[in-house]
N, C-alpha and C positions, 0 to 999 in steps of 0.2 A: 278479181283483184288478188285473193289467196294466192291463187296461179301466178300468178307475174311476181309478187315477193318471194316466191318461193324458186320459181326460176333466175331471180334476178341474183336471190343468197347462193344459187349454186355458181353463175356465172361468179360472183364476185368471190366465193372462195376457189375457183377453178383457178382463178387471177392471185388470187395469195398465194396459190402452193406454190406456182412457178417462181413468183418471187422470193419464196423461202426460202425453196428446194434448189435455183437456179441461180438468184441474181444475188439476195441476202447481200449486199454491200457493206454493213456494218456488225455482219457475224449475228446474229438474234437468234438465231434459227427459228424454233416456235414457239421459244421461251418468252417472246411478247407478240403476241398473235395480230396484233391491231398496228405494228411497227410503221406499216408498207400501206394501210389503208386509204392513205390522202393519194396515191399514185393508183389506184385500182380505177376510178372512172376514168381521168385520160387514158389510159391503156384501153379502158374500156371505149371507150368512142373512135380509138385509132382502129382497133378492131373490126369495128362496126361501120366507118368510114370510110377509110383510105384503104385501110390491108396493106399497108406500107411496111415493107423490115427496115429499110432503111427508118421511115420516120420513127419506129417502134425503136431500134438499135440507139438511134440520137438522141431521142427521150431519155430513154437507161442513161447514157452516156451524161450526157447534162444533169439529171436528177444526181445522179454518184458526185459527179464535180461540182456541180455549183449551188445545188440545195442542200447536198448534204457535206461537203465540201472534201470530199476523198478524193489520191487520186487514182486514175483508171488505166492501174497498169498494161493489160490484156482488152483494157474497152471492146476495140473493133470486133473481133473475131468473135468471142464471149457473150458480147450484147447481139450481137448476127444470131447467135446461135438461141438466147433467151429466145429473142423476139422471133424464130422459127416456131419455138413450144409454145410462143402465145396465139400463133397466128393459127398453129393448131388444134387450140382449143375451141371448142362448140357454143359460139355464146350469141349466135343466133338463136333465133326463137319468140316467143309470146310474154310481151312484158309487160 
């Protein structure tokens, strides 16, 4: 059980940094570390599911315009390119 919480906090901050570092839609950078939290399990399931960019990309896109209500200048290409660095991250494994 240790092992799977401990793997699952890495996956889940593997999933913050890109969203920090890459997507950050309302500027926070890591000055609220928990900002992006509520979107870290879907991503995490797309992941682990589908491995879809596109669905990964659309998610970004929707989450930016319609939950958080910006709009998405650059969306397509930008959120293509997130959802690359999430699809390669390692978040297979023992959970």
């Amino acid at each position: 059980m240790a092992n799977s919480d401990k793997r699952w906090r890495e996956i889940e901050d593997s999933i913050r940094q890109v969203l920090f570092r890459d997507w950050d839609p309302i500027g926070v950078g890591d000055r609220s570390p928990d900002e992006y939290d509520g979107y870290i399990q879907p991503i995490y399931w797309m992941l682990m599911k589908s491995r879809s960019e596109d669905e990964i990309a659309k998610y970004l896109h929707k989450t930016k315009t319609k939950d958080i209500g910006l709009f998405d200048w650059f969306g397509g290409r930008r959120n293509r390119k997130i959802a690359q660095k999430l699809l390669a991250l390692d978040v297979r494994g023992d959970l």
